[in-house]
C-alpha positions, 0 to 999 in steps of 0.5 A: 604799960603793954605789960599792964594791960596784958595782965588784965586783958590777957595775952591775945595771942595765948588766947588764940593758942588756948583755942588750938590746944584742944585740937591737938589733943584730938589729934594725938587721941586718934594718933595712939589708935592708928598705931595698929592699922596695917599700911595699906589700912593707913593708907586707905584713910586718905581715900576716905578722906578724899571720898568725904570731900568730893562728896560735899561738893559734888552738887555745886561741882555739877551745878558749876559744869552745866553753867560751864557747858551753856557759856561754851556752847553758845557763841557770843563774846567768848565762845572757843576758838578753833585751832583755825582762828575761827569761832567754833560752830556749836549748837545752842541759843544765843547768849545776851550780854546780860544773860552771860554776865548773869551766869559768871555771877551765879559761877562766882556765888557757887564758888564761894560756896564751895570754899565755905563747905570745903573749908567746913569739911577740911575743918572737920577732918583735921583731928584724924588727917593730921593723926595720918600723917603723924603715924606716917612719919613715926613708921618711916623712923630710920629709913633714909633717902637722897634730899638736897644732895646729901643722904638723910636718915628720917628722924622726925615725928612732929611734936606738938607745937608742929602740929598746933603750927600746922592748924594756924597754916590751915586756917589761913594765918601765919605761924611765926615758928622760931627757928629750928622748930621744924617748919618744913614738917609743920607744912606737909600736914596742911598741904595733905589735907588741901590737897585732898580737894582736888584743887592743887597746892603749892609750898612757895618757898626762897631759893632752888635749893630749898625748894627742891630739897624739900620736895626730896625731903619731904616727898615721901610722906605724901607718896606713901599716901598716893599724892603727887609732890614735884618740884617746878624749879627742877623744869625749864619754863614752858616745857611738858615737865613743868606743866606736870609739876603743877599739875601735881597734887602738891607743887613745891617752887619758888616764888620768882619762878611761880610768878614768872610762870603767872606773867608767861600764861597771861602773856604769851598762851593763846589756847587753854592748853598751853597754860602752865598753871591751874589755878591758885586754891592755896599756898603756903609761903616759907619765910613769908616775910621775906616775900610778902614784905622785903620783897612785896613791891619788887616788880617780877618782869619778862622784858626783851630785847630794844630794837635797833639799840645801840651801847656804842654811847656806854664804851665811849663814855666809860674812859672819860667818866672813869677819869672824871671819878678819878679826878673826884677821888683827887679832889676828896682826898686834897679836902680830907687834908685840908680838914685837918690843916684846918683844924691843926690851925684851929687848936693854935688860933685857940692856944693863942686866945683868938676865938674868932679866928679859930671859929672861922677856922672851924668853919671853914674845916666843916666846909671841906669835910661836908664837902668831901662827904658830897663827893665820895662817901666811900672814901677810906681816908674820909671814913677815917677822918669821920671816925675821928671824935667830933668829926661827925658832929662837925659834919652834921653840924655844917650840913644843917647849916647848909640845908637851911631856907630851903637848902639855897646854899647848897649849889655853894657847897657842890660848885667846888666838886665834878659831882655830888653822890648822895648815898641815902638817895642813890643819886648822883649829880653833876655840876658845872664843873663837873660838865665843863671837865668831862667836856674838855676831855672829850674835845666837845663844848660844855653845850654838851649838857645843855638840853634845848628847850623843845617848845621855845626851839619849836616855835621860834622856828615856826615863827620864822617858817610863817615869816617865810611864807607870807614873805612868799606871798608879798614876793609873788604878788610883786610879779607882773610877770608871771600869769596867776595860773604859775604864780599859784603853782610857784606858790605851791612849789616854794611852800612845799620846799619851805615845809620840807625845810620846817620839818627838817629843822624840827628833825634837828632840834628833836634829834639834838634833844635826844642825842644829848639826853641819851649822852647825858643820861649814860653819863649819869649811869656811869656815874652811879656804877663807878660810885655806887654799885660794887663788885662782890657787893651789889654785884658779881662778875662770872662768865663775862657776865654782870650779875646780880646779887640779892641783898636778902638772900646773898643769891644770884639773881639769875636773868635779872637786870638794873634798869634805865642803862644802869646795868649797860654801865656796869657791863661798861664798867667791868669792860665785859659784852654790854648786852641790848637794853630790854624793855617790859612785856609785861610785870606783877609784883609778888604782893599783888600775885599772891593776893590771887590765891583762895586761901594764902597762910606763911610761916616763918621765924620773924614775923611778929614785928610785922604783924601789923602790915600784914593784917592791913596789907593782906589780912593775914593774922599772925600766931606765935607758936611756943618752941618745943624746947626752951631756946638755950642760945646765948645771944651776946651784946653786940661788940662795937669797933673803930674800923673795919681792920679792928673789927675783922682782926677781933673776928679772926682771933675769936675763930682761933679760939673757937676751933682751938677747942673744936666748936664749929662756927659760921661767920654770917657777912652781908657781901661777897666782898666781906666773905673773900676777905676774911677768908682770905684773913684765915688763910693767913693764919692757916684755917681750913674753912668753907666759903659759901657765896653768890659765886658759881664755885662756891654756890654749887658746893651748897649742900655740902658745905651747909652739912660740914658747918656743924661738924667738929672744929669746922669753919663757915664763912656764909652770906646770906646764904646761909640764913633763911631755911639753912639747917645746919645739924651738929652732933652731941660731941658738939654739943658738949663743945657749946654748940654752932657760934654764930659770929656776924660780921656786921649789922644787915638794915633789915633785923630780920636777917641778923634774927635768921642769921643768929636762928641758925644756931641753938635750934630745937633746945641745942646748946649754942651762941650768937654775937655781932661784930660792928664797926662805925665804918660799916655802911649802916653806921654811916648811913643812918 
């Protein structure tokens, strides 16, 4: 059908491509006349360029500075402050309110003009500046320089496609550029032509490492021009180095720290001179669908310390909910055999003619095995069982059964289990059982989860405080002996003792409400990270510290933390220092923050499945570039096992067979579990291999290990690491060989991620081949 109405409609994006294509062919007409101009001639367009941008705007610039000048010389609202905290004495009338918001407005009108006339100007410029930086790159051919701790040789001029690429970067889209087809190149030529306005741009990239070796790699194309580059991930935050990376002509970073920068100017600057950023004039996200979408609603936070806090509650706690889950683990696995007896019951009640007795056998199998999937999911022998023909439609079967009318038989289900894990929810739930349990082995009653009623407590107490008081009262008018002048000062007395005494009971109940509310959540939390949360898969452990690991990048996540007690409980867990909970000073998420910038464009290798949510979202346009060359990668259909075992065994043969003949293979794993594991599988069988994982051994080796991965008979196992920005080079040796195969180790939720892992392989027409490996083990065949 969509094919239909592309063939009478036409294909819009090849329509918006045959726009650009005259474009690109100004550009190579004034690429062929900079050939014979001296350095210093080439250099000296950029100077022309610059001059004809300034002067463009030079009125609007001016008419912008006088209103700048009459709101800082007339006091009012927002006159400048003085390094004494005192406004400062300037000469210059009164500004009303409305003759001060008059001015923002015109400010505001001016600005806008001034992007409008900027980006007519740049528009205009394109052809020859993005001939300049062509010509640049072509003249640096063969010399080398020091990128990503590893010594490159320059051998790029970009082709087309890049320059068509750099065109929809500039107008403010997305360019989806395959992977291979040279993004990074495509970037600097956008970036020299905005910088040129004065304004500043930033180059937003994924991880340190990639934001650092493009700024090496790409930093002297721009300085051969006499443009600043500078990297802010090079720089501690708040020092004079960062405040100079921004103020570069061009800033490379990632989009956490930029963020986190942002959060620091608004929240912790009181003069203007101690703002590290400049303003946001424009940006280029790489891998903007990483940012913009798999992380979009993932709030950037600068939290501190809770005072006066206590973790005391998570040590104690750890053993008993430690023998708690163990005490699960027991029960999962005594409902796994009981599955099968029952089901070894069934098939005789069946042989023997009774249908009834072997439906109420059945019956009663799909209890046990819906209910030891309630109580750990992650149970190996359970996973087995379920693998098993049939098992998961009985189990799915029984669980409809159960969710019916409103799930009111559930309770039924769970009241047999200590708690009830729901992995698609991330939940964990304790029952009565459950309560009456971890109780006993703490030696307190099961009172222990039973939250008083704030309210009902509260006004019982009153209740009896008023009784107390008018019986007071019946008491004293009762004494004859006693003048009025001291009944009234008793009264007074004794009220004053039974408020006291008000008060305390309502501290008591308040205090009980909150301890065993504390308790009860740090209970939970334990819960969920004995259950829920795995070493070397959510999480690492280095430097006696809990870590965490990014499920999109593979890469620590340096200073974050789980919140709500969740990471106190896995410190609790690992029996590492449990550090002090932190609270919010202040969060933006990193949708909202790049909704700041004038202009805002991306490029990566998958963003056409997303098209639509950034229209809406962001109303960025997405443009898919052609490839330079035609993608000769062989991708394969995934190959499906049973079990884990199965699976990881037919990776490790495949690998043998591999570096038999010599061609270098990266095995992609979604964990810092799964990639220690089939290490460990290779040197069994004796296959030198580099690892590359969140942990802090294996991540500083990075560059090294990433230039080795296309070498002859090399072996790579990567998280994901080793995807998004990962250029991994091969030689024609290699190529005779087949290229890089890329071997995954399971199936990521996001597509996104396995199209990245599968785009290191067969780049910029390179021979090479992809294939996924996948078993009904794996959390995503279980889960969905």
């Amino acid at each position: 059908m969509f094919e239909w109405i592309k063939n009478l409609f036409g294909d819009p994006n090849q329509r918006e491509l045959d726009k650009l294509w005259p474009v690109v062919e100004e550009i190579n007409e004034h690429y062929e006349e900079l050939q014979d101009l001296t350095d210093d001639e080439l250099r000296a367009k950029t100077d022309k360029f610059r001059t004809e941008i300034q002067e463009s705007v030079a009125d609007i610039e001016e008419r912008q500075d006088e209103i700048r000048e009459k709101l800082k010389r007339a006091p009012g609202p927002e006159a400048p402050v003085g390094g004494d905290g005192q406004v400062a004495e300037l000469e210059g009338e009164s500004l009303s309110l409305d003759e001060r918001d008059a001015l923002y407005d015109k400010f505001d009108e001016l600005e806008e003009e001034w992007q409008d006339i900027i980006e007519d100007k740049l528009w205009e410029l394109i052809p020859e500046a993005f001939a300049v930086i062509k010509e640049t790159c072509r003249r640096m051919l063969g010399e080398t320089w020091m990128a990503g701790g590893s010594k490159i040789e320059w051998d790029m001029v970009p082709y087309d496609v890049q320059l068509l690429g750099a065109i929809v970067l500039h107008q403010g889209r997305i360019a989806e550029m395959k992977t291979g087809e040279g993004k990074t190149l495509a970037a600097v030529m956008p970036l020299y032509l905005n910088a040129l306005a004065g304004r500043g741009c930033h180059l937003v990239t994924v991880n340190d490492y990639l934001a650092e070796r493009d700024t090496e790699w790409m930093g002297p194309i721009y300085e051969f021009h006499g443009l600043t580059v500078d990297c802010i991930n090079r720089y501690d935050p708040h020092t004079q180095g960062r405040k100079e990376a921004y103020e570069a002509d061009i800033t490379y970073g990632t989009n956490n720290e930029i963020g986190f920068d942002y959060l620091r100017d608004n929240s912790f600057v009181v003069r203007p001179e101690q703002l590290m950023q400049r303003g946001h004039h424009y940006a280029i996200i790489d891998e903007i669908d990483s940012v913009l979408i798999d992380e979009a609603r993932t709030p950037l936070i600068i939290s501190g310390p809770v005072p006066d806090q206590e973790n005391d509650e998570y040590r104690e706690l750890r053993d008993p909910v430690e023998q708690l889950v163990e005490a699960q683990r027991r029960l999962v696995r005594s409902l796994v055999k009981e599955t099968r007896e029952l089901l070894e019951e069934k098939e005789t009640a069946e042989e023997e003619g009774d249908t009834k007795r072997a439906q109420d056998l059945e019956d009663e199998a799909g209890l046990a095995l819906f209910r030891a999937s309630r109580g750990y999911p992650k149970n190996r022998q359970l996973q087995k069982l379920l693998n098993e023909p049939g098992m998961e439609r009985l189990r799915q079967k029984t669980e409809n059964f159960y969710l019916q009318e409103n799930a009111k038989r559930m309770p039924f289900v769970d009241e047999e289990l200590y708690f009830s894990v729901d992995e698609k929810k991330q939940s964990v739930e304790m029952t009565e059982k459950g309560q009456e349990y971890i109780a006993k082995i703490m030696d307190e009653t099961a009172d222990l989860f039973v939250l008083p009623v704030i309210g009902d407590e509260i006004a019982e107490i009153e209740e009896e405080h008023e009784k107390k008081v008018e019986q007071l009262e019946e008491e004293l008018q009762e004494r004859d002996d006693l003048s009025k002048e001291k009944r009234e000062n008793k009264y007074m007395n004794d009220k004053r003792e039974l408020e006291k005494e008000l008060q305390e009971k309502k501290r008591e109940v308040y205090n009980t409400y909150s301890e065993r509310a504390e308790r009860v959540h740090a209970i939970e939390q334990l819960l969920k990270a004995f259950t829920l949360y795995e070493r070397d898969t959510e999480y690492i452990v280095q430097e006696g510290k809990v870590q965490i690991v990014d499920e999109h990048t593979g890469r620590v996540m340096e200073g974050r933390r789980y919140s709500e007690g969740l990471h106190e409980a896995l410190e609790a867990k690992e029996e590492v220092e449990i550090q002090n909970a932190t609270q919010t000073y202040a969060s933006v998420t990193l949708q909202n923050y790049f909704r700041m910038y004038s202009k805002l464009s991306g490029m990566t290798g998958t963003a056409e499945t997303e098209a639509e949510e950034f229209n809406e979202i962001y109303d960025l346009d997405v443009v898919v570039v052609p490839t330079h060359e035609p993608v000769r990668r062989d991708d394969k259909d995934d190959l499906v096992f049973q079990t884990k075992r199965e699976k990881y065994n037919a990776i490790i043969e495949k690998v043998k067979e591999y570096n038999r003949r010599g061609q270098p293979v990266l095995v992609g794993s979604a964990s810092v579990e799964v990639s220690e594991t089939i290490s460990r599988m290779l040197k069994r069988e004796n296959i030198p291999h580099n690892v590359l994982n969140a942990k802090q051994d294996r991540a500083k080796e990075e560059a090294q290990i990433v230039a080795e991965a296309g070498q002859k008979g090399s072996v790579t196992i990567a998280t994901n690491m080793a995807g998004r920005g990962t250029d991994i080079q091969i030689t024609d040796e290699v190529r005779e060989f087949g290229g890089l195969a890329i071997l995954g180790s399971e199936r990521h939720e996001s597509r996104r991620i396995d199209l990245q892992l599968r785009g290191r392989a067969g780049r910029q027409g390179d021979p090479g081949e992809s294939q996924f490996y996948v078993s009904l083990e794996d959390d995503l065949m279980r889960l969905f």
